[in-house]
TORPAGU-29233 format. One record per residue (C-alpha): z, x, y; residue number from 1; residue in one letter. Coordinates in steps of 0.05 Angstrom, whole numbers, plus 32768, in hexadecimal, padded with zeros to 4 digits. Layout:
BEGIN
<atom z="Z" x="X" y="Y" num="NUM" residuo="A"/>
...
//
This chain:
BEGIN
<atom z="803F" x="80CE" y="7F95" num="1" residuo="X"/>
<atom z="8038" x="8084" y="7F70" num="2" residuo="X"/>
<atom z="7FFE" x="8067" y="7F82" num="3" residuo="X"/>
<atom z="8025" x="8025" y="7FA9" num="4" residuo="X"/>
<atom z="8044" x="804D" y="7FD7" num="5" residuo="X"/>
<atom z="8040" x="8039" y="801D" num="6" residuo="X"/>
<atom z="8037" x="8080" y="8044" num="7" residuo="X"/>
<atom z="7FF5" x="8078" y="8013" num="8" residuo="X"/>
<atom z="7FD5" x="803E" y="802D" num="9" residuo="X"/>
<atom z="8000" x="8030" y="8072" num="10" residuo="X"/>
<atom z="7FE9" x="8074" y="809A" num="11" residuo="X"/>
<atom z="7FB3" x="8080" y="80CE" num="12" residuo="X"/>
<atom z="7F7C" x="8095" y="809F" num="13" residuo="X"/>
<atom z="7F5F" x="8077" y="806A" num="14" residuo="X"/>
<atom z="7F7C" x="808C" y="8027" num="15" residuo="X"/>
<atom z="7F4A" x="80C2" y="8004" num="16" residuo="X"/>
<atom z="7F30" x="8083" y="7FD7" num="17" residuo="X"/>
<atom z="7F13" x="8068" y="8003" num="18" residuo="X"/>
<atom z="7EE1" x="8045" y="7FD2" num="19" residuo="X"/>
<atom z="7F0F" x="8014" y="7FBC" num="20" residuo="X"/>
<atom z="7F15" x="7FF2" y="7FFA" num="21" residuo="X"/>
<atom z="7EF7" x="7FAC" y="7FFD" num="22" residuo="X"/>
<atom z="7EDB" x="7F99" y="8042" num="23" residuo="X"/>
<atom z="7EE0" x="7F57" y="805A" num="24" residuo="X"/>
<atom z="7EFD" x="7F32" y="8090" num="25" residuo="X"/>
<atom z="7F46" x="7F16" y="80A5" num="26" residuo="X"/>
<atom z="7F60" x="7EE6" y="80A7" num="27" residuo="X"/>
<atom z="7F4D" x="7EDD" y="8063" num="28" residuo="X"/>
<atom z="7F62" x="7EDC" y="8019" num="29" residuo="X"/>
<atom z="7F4D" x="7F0F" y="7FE2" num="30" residuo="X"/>
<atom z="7F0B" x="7EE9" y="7FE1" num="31" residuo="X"/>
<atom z="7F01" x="7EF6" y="801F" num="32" residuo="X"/>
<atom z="7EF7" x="7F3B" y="800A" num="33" residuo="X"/>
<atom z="7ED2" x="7F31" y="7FCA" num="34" residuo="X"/>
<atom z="7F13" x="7F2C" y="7F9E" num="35" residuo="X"/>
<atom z="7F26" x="7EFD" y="7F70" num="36" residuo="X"/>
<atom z="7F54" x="7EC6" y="7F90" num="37" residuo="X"/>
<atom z="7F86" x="7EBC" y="7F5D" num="38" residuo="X"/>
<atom z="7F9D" x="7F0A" y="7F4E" num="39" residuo="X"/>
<atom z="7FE9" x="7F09" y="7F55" num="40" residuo="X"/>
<atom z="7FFE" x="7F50" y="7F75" num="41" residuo="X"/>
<atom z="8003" x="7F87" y="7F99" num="42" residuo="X"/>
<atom z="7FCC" x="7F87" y="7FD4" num="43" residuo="X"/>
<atom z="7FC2" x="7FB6" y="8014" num="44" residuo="X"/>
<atom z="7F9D" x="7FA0" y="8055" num="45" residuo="X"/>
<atom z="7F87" x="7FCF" y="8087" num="46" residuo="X"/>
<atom z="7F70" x="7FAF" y="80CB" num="47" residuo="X"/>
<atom z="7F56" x="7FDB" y="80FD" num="48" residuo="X"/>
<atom z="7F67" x="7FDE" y="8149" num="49" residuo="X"/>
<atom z="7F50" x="7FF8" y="8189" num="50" residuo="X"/>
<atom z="7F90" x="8005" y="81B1" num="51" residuo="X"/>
<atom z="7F88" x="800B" y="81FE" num="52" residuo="X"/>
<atom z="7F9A" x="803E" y="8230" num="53" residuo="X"/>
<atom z="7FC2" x="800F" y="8258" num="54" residuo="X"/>
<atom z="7FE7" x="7FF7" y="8215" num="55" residuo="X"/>
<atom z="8007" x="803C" y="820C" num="56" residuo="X"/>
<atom z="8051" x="8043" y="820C" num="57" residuo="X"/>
<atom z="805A" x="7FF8" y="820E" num="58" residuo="X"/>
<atom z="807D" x="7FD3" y="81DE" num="59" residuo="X"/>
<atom z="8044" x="7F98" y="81B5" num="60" residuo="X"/>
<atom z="8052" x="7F55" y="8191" num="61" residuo="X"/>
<atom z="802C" x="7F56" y="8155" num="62" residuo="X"/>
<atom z="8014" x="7F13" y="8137" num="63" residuo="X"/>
<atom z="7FF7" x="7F0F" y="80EC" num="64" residuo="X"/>
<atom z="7FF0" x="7EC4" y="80E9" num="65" residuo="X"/>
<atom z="8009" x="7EBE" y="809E" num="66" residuo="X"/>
<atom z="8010" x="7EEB" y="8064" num="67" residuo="X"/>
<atom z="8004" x="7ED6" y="8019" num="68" residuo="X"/>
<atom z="8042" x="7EDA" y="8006" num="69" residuo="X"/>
<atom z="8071" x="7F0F" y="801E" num="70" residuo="X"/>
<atom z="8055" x="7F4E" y="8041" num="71" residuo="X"/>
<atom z="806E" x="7F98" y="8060" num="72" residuo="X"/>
<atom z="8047" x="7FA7" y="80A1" num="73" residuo="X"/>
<atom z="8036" x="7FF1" y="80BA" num="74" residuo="X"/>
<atom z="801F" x="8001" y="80FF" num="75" residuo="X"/>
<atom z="8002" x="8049" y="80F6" num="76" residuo="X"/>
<atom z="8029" x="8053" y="80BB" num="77" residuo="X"/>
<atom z="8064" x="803C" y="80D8" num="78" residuo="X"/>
<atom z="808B" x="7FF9" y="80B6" num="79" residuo="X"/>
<atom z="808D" x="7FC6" y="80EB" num="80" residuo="X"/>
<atom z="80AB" x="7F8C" y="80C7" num="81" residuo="X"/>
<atom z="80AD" x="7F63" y="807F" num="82" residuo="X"/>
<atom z="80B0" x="7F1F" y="8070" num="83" residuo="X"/>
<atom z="80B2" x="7EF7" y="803B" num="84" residuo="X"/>
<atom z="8096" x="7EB2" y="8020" num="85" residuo="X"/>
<atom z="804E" x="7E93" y="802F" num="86" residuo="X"/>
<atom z="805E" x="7E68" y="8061" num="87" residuo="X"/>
<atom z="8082" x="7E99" y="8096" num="88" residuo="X"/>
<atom z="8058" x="7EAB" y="80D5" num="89" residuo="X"/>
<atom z="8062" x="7EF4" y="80DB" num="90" residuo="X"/>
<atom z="806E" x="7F0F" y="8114" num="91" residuo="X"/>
<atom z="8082" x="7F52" y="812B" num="92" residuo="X"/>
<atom z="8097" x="7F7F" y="816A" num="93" residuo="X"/>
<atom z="8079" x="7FCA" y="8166" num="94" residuo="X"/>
<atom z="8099" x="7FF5" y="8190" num="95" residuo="X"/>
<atom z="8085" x="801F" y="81CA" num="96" residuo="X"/>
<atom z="808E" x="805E" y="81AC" num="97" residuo="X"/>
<atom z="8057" x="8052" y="817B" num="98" residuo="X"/>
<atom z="8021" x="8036" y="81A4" num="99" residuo="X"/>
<atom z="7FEF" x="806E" y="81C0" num="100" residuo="X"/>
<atom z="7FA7" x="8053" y="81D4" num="101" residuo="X"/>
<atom z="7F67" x="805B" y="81A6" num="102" residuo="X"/>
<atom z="7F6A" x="805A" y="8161" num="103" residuo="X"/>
<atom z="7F9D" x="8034" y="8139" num="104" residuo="X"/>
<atom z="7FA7" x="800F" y="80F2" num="105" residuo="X"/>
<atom z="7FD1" x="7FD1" y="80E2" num="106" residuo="X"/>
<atom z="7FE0" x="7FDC" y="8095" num="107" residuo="X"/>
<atom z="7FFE" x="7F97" y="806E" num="108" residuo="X"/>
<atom z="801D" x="7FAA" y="8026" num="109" residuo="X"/>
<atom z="8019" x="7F61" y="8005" num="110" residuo="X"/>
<atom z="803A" x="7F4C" y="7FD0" num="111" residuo="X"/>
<atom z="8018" x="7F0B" y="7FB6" num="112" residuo="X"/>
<atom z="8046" x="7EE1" y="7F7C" num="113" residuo="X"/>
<atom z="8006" x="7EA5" y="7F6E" num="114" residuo="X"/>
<atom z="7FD4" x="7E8E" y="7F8E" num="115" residuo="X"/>
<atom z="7FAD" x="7EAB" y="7FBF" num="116" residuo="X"/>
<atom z="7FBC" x="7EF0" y="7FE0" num="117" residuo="X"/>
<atom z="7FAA" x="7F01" y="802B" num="118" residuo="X"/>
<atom z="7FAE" x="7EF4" y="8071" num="119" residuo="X"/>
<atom z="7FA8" x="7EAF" y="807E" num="120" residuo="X"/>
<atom z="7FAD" x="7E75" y="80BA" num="121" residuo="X"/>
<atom z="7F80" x="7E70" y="80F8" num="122" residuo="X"/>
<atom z="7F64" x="7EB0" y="811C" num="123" residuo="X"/>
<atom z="7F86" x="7EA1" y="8158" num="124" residuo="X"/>
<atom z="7FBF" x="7EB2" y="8133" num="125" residuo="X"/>
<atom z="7FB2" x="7EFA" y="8126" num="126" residuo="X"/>
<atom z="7FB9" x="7F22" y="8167" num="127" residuo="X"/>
<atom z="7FDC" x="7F53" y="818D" num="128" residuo="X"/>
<atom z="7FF3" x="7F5C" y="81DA" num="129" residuo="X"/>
<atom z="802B" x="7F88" y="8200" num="130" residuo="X"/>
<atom z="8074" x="7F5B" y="81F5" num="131" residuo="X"/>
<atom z="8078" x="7F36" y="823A" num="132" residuo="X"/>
<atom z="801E" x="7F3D" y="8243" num="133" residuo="X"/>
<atom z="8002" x="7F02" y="8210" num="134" residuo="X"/>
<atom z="7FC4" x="7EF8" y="8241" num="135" residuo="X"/>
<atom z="7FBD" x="7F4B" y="8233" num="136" residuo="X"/>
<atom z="7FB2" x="7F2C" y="81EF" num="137" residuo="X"/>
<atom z="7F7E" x="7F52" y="81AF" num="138" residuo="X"/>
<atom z="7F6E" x="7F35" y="8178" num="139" residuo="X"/>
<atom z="7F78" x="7F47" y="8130" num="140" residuo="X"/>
<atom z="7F3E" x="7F17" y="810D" num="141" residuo="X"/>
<atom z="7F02" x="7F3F" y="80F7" num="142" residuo="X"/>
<atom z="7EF1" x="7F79" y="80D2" num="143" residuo="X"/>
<atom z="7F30" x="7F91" y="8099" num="144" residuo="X"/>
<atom z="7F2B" x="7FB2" y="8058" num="145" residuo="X"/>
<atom z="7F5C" x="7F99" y="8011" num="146" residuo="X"/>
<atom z="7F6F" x="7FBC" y="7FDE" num="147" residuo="X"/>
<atom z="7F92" x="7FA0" y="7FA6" num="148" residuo="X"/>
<atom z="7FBC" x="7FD2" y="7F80" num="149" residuo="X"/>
<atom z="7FDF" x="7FB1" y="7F47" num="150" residuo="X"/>
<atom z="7FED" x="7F6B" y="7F29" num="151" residuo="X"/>
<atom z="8033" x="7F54" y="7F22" num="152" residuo="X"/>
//
């Protein structure tokens, strides 16, 4: 297995090396993380989230603010959506199928071309809620771990 693929870094559990996860906080650039800011590359985020009984089964709009520059997004190792170019908000439906309460891992495979990589914009523009349920709402800001896995 190359070391850039996503069934690597996008599943449930954290990847056996472990150790080379930065902790810091999103949203937030490399720095935010203890990286240097301008590393153009390959870079994984892992945010972790508490998923509610009530939530299971139920189809979620996922909100990521904005993504430095163009970005794959998992949802327990399952690809929810890409985008591409800094200055699109990313935002994503999961479906029902894959929500199941407790536990759960938003993965974003970024891909940064200059400047600055990361999750960036407001925190009230990271969240997630059941489609049709914003006031049902959870948000994303806080706690994530970066890895960057190779310059481009």
């Amino acid at each position: 297995m190359r070391e850039d693929e996503p069934e690597r870094y996008a599943a449930p559990t954290l990847p056996p090396d472990r150790g080379r996860w930065a902790a810091g906080e999103v949203p937030g650039y490399a720095t935010a993380f203890g990286l240097a800011q301008e590393v153009d590359g390959l870079f994984w985020i892992r945010i972790p989230l508490e998923i509610p009984a009530h939530w299971a089964g139920r189809p979620l709009y996922l909100s990521l603010g904005g993504v430095d520059d163009d970005d794959v997004t998992y949802f327990n190792g399952v690809e929810v959506g890409a985008s591409r170019g800094a200055r699109v908000p990313r935002t994503y439906r999961v479906p029902g199928t894959l929500v199941e309460p407790g536990a759960t891992v938003i993965a974003v495979e970024v891909t940064d071309r200059g400047g600055p990589a990361g999750l960036y914009g407001p925190a009230e523009r990271l969240y997630v809620h059941p489609i049709g349920d914003p006031a049902d709402r959870l948000t994303l800001a806080g706690p994530a771990s970066m890895m960057p896995i190779g310059r481009i």
